[in-house]
Backbone atoms as SQL, in Angstrom:
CREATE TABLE atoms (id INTEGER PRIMARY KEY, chain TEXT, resi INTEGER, resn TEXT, atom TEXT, x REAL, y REAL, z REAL);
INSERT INTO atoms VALUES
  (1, 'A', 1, 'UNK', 'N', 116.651, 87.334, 103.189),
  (2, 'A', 1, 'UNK', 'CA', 115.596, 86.409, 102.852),
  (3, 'A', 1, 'UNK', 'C', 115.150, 85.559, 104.032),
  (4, 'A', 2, 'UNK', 'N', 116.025, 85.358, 104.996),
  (5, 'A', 2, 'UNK', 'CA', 116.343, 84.824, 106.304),
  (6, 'A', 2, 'UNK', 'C', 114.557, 84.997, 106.893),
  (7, 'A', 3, 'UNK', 'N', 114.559, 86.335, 106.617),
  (8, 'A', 3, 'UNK', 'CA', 113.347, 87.373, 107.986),
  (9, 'A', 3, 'UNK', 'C', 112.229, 87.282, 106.827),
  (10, 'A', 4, 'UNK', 'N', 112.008, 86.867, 105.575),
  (11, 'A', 4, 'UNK', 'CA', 110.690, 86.958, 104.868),
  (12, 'A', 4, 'UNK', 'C', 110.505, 85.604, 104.932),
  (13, 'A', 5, 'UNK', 'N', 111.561, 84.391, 105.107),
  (14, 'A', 5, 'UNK', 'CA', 110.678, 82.863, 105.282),
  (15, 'A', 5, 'UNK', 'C', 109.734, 82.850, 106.993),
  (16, 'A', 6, 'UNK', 'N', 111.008, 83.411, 107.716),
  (17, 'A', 6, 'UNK', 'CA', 110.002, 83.237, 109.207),
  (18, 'A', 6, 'UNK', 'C', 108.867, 83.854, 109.432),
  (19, 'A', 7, 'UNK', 'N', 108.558, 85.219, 108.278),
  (20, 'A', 7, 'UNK', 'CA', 107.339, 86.063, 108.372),
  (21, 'A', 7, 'UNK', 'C', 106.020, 84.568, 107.786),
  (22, 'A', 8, 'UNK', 'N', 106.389, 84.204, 106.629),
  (23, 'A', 8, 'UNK', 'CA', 105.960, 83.464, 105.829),
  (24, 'A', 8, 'UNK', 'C', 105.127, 82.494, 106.655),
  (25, 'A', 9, 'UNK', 'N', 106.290, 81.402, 107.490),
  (26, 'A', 9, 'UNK', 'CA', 105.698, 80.629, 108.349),
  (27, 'A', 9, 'UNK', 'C', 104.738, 81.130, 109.491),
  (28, 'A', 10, 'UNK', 'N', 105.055, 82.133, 109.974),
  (29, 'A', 10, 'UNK', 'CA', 103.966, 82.749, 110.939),
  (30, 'A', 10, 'UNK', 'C', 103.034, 82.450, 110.284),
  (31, 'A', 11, 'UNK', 'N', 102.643, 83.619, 109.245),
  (32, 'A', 11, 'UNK', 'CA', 101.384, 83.874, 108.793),
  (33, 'A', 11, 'UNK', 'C', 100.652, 82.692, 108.058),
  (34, 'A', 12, 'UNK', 'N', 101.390, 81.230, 107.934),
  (35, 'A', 12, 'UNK', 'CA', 100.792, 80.391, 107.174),
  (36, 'A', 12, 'UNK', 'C', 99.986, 79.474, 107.839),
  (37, 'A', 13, 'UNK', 'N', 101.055, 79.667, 109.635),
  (38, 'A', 13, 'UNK', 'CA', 100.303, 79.099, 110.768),
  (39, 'A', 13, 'UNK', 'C', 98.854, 79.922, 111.630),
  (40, 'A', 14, 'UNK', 'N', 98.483, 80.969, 111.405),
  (41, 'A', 14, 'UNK', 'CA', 98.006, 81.459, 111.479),
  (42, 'A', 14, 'UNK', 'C', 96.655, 81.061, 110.851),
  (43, 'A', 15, 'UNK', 'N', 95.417, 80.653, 111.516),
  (44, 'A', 15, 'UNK', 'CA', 94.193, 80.191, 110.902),
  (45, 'A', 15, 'UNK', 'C', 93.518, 80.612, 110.373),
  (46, 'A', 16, 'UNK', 'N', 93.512, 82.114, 111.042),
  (47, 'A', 16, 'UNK', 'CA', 92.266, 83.178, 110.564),
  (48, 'A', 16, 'UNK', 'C', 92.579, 83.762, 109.148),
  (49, 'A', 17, 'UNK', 'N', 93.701, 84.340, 108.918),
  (50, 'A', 17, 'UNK', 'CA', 93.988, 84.641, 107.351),
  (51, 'A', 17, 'UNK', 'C', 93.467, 83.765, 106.187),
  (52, 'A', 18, 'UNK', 'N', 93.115, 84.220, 105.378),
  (53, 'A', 18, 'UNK', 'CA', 92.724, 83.519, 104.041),
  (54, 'A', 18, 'UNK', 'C', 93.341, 84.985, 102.690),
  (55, 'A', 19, 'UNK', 'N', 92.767, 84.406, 101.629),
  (56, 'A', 19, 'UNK', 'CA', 93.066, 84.638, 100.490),
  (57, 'A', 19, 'UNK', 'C', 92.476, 86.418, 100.226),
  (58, 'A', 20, 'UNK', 'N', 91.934, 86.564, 101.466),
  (59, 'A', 20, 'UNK', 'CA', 90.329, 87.517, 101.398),
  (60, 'A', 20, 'UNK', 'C', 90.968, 88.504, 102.340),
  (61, 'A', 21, 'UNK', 'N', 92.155, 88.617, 103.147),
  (62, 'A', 21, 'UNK', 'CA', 91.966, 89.296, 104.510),
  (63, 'A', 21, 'UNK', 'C', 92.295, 90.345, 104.015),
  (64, 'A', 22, 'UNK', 'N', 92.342, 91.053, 105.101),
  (65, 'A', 22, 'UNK', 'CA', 92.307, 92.777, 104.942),
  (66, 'A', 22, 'UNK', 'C', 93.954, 93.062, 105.915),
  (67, 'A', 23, 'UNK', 'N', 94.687, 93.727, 105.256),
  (68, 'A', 23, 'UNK', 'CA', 96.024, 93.474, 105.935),
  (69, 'A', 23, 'UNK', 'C', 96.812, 94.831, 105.970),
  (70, 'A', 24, 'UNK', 'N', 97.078, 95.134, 106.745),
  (71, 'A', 24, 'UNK', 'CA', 98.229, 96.766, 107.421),
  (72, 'A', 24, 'UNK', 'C', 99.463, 96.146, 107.238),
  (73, 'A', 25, 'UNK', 'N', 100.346, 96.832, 106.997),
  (74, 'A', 25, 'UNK', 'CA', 101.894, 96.808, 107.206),
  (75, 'A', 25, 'UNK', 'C', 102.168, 98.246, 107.829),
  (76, 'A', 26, 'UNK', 'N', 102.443, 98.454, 108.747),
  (77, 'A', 26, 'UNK', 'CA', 103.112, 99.714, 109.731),
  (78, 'A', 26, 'UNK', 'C', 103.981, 99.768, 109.267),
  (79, 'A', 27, 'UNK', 'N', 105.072, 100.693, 109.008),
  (80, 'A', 27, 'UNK', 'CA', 106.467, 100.921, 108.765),
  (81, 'A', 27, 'UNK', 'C', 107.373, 100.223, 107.859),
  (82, 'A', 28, 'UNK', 'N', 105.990, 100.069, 106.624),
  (83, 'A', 28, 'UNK', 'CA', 106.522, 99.507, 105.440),
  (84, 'A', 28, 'UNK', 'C', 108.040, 99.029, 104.891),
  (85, 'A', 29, 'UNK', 'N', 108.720, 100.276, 104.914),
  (86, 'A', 29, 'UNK', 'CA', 110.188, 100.721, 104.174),
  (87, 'A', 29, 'UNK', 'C', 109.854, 100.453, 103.014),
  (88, 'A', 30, 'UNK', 'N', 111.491, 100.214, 102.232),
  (89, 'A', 30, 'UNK', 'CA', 110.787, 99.321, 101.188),
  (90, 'A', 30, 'UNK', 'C', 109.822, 98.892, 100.238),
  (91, 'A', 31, 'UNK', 'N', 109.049, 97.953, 101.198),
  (92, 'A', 31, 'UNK', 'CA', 108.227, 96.862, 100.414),
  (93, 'A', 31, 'UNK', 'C', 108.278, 95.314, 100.681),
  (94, 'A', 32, 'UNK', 'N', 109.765, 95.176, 101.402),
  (95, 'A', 32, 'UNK', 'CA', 110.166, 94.128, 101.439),
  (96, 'A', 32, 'UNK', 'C', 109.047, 92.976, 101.838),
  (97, 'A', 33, 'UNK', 'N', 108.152, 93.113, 102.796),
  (98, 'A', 33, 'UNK', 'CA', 107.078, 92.538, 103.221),
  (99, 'A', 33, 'UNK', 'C', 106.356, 92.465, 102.627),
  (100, 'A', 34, 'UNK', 'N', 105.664, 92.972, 101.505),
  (101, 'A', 34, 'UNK', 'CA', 104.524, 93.412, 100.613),
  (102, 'A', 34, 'UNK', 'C', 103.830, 91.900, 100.134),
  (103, 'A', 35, 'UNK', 'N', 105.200, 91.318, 99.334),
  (104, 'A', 35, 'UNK', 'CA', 104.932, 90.080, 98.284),
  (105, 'A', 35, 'UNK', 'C', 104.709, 88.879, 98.888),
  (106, 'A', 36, 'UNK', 'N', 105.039, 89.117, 100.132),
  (107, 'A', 36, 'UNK', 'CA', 104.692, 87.763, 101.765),
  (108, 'A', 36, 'UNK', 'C', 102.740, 88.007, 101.460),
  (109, 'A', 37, 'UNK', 'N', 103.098, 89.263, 102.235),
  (110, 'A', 37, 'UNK', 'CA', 101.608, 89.655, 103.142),
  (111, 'A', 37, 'UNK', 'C', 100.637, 89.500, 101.825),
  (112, 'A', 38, 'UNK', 'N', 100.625, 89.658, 100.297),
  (113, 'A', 38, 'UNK', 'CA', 99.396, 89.918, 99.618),
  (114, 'A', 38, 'UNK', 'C', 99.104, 88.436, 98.740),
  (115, 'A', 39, 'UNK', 'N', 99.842, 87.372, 100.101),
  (116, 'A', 39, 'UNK', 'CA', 99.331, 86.080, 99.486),
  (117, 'A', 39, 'UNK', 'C', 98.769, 85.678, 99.994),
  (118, 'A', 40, 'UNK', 'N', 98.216, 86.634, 101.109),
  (119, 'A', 40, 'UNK', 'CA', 97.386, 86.726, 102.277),
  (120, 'A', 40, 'UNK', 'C', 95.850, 87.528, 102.322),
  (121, 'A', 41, 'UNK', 'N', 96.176, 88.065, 101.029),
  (122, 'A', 41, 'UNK', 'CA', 94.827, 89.741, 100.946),
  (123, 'A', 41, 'UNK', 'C', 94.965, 90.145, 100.791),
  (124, 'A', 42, 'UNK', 'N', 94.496, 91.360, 100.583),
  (125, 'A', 42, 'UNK', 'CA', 95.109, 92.945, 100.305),
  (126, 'A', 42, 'UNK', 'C', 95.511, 93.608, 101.375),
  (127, 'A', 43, 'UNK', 'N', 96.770, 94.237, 100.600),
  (128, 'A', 43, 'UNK', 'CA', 97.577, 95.166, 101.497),
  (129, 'A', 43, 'UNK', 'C', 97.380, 96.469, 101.405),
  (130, 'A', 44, 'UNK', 'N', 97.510, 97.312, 102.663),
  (131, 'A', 44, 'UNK', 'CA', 97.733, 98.545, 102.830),
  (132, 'A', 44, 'UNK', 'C', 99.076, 98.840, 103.684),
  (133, 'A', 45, 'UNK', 'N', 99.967, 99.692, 103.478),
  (134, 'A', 45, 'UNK', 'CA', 100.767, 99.917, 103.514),
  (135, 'A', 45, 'UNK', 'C', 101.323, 101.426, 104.338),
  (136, 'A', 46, 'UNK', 'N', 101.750, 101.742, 105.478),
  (137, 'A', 46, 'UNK', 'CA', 101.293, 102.823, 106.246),
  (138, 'A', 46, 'UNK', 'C', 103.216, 103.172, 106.445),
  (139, 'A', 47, 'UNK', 'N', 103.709, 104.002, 105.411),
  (140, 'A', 47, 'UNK', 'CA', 104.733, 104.635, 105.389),
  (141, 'A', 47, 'UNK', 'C', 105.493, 106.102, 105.817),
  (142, 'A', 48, 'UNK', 'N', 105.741, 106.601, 106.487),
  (143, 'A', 48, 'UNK', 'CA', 106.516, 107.627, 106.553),
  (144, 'A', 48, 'UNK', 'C', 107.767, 108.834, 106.138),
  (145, 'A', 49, 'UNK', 'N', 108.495, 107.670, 105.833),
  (146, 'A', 49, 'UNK', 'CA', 109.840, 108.384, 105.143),
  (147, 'A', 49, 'UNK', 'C', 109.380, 108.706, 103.403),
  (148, 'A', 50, 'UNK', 'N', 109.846, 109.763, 103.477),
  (149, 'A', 50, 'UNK', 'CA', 109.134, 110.004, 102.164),
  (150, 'A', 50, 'UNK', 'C', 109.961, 109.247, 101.012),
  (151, 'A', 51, 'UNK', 'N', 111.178, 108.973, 101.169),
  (152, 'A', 51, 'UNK', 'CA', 111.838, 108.123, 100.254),
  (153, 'A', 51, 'UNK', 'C', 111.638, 106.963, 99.797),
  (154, 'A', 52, 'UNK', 'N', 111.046, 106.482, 100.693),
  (155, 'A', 52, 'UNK', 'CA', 110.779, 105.006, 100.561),
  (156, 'A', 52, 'UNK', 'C', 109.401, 104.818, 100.233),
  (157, 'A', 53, 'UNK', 'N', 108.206, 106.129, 100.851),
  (158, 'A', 53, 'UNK', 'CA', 107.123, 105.943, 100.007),
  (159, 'A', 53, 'UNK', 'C', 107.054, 105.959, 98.609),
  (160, 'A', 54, 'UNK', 'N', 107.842, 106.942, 97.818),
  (161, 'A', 54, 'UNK', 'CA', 108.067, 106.796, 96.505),
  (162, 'A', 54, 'UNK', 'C', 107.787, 105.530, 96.199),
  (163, 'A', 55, 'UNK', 'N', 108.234, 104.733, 96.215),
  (164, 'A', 55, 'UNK', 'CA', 108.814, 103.323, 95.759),
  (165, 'A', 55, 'UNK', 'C', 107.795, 102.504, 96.481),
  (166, 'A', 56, 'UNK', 'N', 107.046, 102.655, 97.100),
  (167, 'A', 56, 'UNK', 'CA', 105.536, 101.955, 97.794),
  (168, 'A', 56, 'UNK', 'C', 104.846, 102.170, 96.967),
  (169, 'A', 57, 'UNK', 'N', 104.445, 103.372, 96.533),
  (170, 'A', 57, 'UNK', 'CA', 103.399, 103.355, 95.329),
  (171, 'A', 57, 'UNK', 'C', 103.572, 103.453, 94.137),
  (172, 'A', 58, 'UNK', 'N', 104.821, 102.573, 93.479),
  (173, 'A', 58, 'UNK', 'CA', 105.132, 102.216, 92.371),
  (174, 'A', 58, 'UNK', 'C', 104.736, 100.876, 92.239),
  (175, 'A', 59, 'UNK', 'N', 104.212, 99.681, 93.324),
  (176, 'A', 59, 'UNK', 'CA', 104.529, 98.320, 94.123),
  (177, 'A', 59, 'UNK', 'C', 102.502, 98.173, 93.591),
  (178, 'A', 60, 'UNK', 'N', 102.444, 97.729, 92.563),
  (179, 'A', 60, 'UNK', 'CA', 101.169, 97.014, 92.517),
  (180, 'A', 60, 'UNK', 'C', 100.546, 96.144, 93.252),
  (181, 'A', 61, 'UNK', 'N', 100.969, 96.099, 94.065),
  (182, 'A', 61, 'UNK', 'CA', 100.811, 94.918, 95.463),
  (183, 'A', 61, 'UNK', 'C', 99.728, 95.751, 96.574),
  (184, 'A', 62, 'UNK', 'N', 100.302, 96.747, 96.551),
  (185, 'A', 62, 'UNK', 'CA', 99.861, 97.586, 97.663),
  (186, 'A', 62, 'UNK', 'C', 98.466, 98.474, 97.095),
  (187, 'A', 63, 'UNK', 'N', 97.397, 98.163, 97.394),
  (188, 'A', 63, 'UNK', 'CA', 95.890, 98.766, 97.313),
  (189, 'A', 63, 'UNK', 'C', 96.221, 100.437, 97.338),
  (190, 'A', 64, 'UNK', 'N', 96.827, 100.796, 98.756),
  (191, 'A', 64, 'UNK', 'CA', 97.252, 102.224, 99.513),
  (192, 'A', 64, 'UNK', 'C', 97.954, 102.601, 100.248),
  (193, 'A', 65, 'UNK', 'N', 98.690, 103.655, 100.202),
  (194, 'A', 65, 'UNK', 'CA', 99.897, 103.838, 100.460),
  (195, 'A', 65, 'UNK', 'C', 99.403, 105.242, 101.531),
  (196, 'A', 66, 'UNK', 'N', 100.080, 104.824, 102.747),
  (197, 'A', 66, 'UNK', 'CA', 99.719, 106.247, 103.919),
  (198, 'A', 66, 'UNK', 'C', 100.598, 106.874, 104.423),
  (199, 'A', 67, 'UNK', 'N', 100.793, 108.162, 104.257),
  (200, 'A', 67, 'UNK', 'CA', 102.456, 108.315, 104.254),
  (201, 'A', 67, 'UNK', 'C', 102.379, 109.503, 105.706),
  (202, 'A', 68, 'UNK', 'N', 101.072, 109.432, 106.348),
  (203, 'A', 68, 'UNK', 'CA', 101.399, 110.126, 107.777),
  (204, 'A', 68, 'UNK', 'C', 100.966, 109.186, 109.188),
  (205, 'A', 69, 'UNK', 'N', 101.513, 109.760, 110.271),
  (206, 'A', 69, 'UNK', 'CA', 102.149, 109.261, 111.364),
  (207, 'A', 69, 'UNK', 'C', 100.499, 108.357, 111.639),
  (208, 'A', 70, 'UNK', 'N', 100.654, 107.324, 112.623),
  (209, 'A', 70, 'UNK', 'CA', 99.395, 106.217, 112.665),
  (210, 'A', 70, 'UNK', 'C', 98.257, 107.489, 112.947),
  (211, 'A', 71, 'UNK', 'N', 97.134, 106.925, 112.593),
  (212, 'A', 71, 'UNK', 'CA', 95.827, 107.736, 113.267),
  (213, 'A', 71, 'UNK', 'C', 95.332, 107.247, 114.158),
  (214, 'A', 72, 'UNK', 'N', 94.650, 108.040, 114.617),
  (215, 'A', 72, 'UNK', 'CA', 94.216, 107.342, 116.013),
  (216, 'A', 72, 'UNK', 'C', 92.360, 106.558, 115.756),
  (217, 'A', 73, 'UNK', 'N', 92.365, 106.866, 114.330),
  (218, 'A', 73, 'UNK', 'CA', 91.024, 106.305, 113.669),
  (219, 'A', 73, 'UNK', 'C', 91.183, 105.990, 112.260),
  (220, 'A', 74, 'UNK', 'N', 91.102, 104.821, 112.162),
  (221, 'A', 74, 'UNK', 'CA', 91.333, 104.285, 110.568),
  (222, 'A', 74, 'UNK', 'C', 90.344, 103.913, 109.695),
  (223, 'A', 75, 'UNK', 'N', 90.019, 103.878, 107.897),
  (224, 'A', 75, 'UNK', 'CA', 89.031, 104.281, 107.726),
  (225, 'A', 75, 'UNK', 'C', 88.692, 102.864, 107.606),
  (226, 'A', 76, 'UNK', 'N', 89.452, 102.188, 107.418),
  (227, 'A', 76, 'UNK', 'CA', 89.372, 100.736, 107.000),
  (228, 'A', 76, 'UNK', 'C', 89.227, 99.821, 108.186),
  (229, 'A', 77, 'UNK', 'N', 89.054, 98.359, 108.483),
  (230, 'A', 77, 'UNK', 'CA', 89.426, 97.542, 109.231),
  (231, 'A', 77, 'UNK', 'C', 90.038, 96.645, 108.583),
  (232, 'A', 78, 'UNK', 'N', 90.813, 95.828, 109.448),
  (233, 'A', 78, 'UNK', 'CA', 91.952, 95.005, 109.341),
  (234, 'A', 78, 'UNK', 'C', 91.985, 93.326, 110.045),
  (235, 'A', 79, 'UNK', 'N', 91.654, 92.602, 109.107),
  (236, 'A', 79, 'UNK', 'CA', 92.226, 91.252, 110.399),
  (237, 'A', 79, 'UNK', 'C', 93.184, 91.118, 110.455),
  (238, 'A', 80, 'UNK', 'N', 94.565, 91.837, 110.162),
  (239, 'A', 80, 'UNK', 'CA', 95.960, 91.628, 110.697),
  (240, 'A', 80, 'UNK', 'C', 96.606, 93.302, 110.166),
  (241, 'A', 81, 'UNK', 'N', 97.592, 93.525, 111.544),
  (242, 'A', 81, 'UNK', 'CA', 97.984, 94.817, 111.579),
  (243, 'A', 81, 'UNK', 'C', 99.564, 94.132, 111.778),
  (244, 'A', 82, 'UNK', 'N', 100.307, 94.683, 110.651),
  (245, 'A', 82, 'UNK', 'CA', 102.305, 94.052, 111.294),
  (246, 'A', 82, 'UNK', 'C', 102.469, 95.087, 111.133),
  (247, 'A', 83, 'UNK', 'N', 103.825, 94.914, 112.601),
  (248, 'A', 83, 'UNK', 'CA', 104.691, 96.158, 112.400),
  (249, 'A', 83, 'UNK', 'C', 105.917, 95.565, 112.413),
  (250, 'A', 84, 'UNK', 'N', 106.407, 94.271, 111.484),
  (251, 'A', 84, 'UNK', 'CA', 107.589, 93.610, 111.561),
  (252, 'A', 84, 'UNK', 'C', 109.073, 94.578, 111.433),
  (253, 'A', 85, 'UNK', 'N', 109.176, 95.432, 110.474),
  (254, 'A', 85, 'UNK', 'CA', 110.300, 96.224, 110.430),
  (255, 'A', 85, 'UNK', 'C', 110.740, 97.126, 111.800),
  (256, 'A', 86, 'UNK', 'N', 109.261, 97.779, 112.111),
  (257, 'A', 86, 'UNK', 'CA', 109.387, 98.804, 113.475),
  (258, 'A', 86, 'UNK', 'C', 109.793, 98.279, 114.314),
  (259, 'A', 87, 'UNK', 'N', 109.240, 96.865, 114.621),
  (260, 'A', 87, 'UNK', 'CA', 109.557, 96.067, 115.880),
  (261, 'A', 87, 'UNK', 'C', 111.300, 95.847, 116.085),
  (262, 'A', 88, 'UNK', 'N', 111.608, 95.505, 114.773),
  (263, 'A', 88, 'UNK', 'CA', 112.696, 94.809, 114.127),
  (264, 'A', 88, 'UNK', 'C', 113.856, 95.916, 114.666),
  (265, 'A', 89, 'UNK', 'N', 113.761, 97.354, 114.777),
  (266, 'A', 89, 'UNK', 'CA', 114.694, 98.261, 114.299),
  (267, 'A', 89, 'UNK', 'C', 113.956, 98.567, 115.674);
């Protein structure tokens, strides 16, 4: 719970976010991040392991769930892209 308050405070200090933003999570896992980031906007959610996508798109939180490697063209835009777990590991 330690690593979802300090996500929390980032993003609360953060000016540009509002209620409205458009938001990526890279290397989802989990979900664990999900219920932070979509008090922020809507989430999209960009997963890999197929195990853990399961369980991403069970997560009403998450708009869409992308379960192959980044693209090099996305269809959407984003005012915030995290890759807190990837970074993390």
């Amino acid at each position: 719970m330690k690593g979802e308050r300090v996500i929390l405070k980032i993003l609360q200090r953060t000016e540009f976010l509002t209620k409205t933003s458009e938001i990526l999570e890279i290397g989802a896992g989990m979900g664990q991040n999900i219920q932070i980031l979509s008090k922020f906007g809507g989430v999209d959610a960009l997963e890999i392991n197929p195990y853990t996508v399961e369980s991403l798109n069970d997560m009403p939180s998450i708009r869409n769930v992308m379960d192959k490697p980044i693209l090099s063209h996305l269809n959407n835009k984003y005012d915030i892209i995290c890759a807190f777990d990837v970074i993390e590991h």
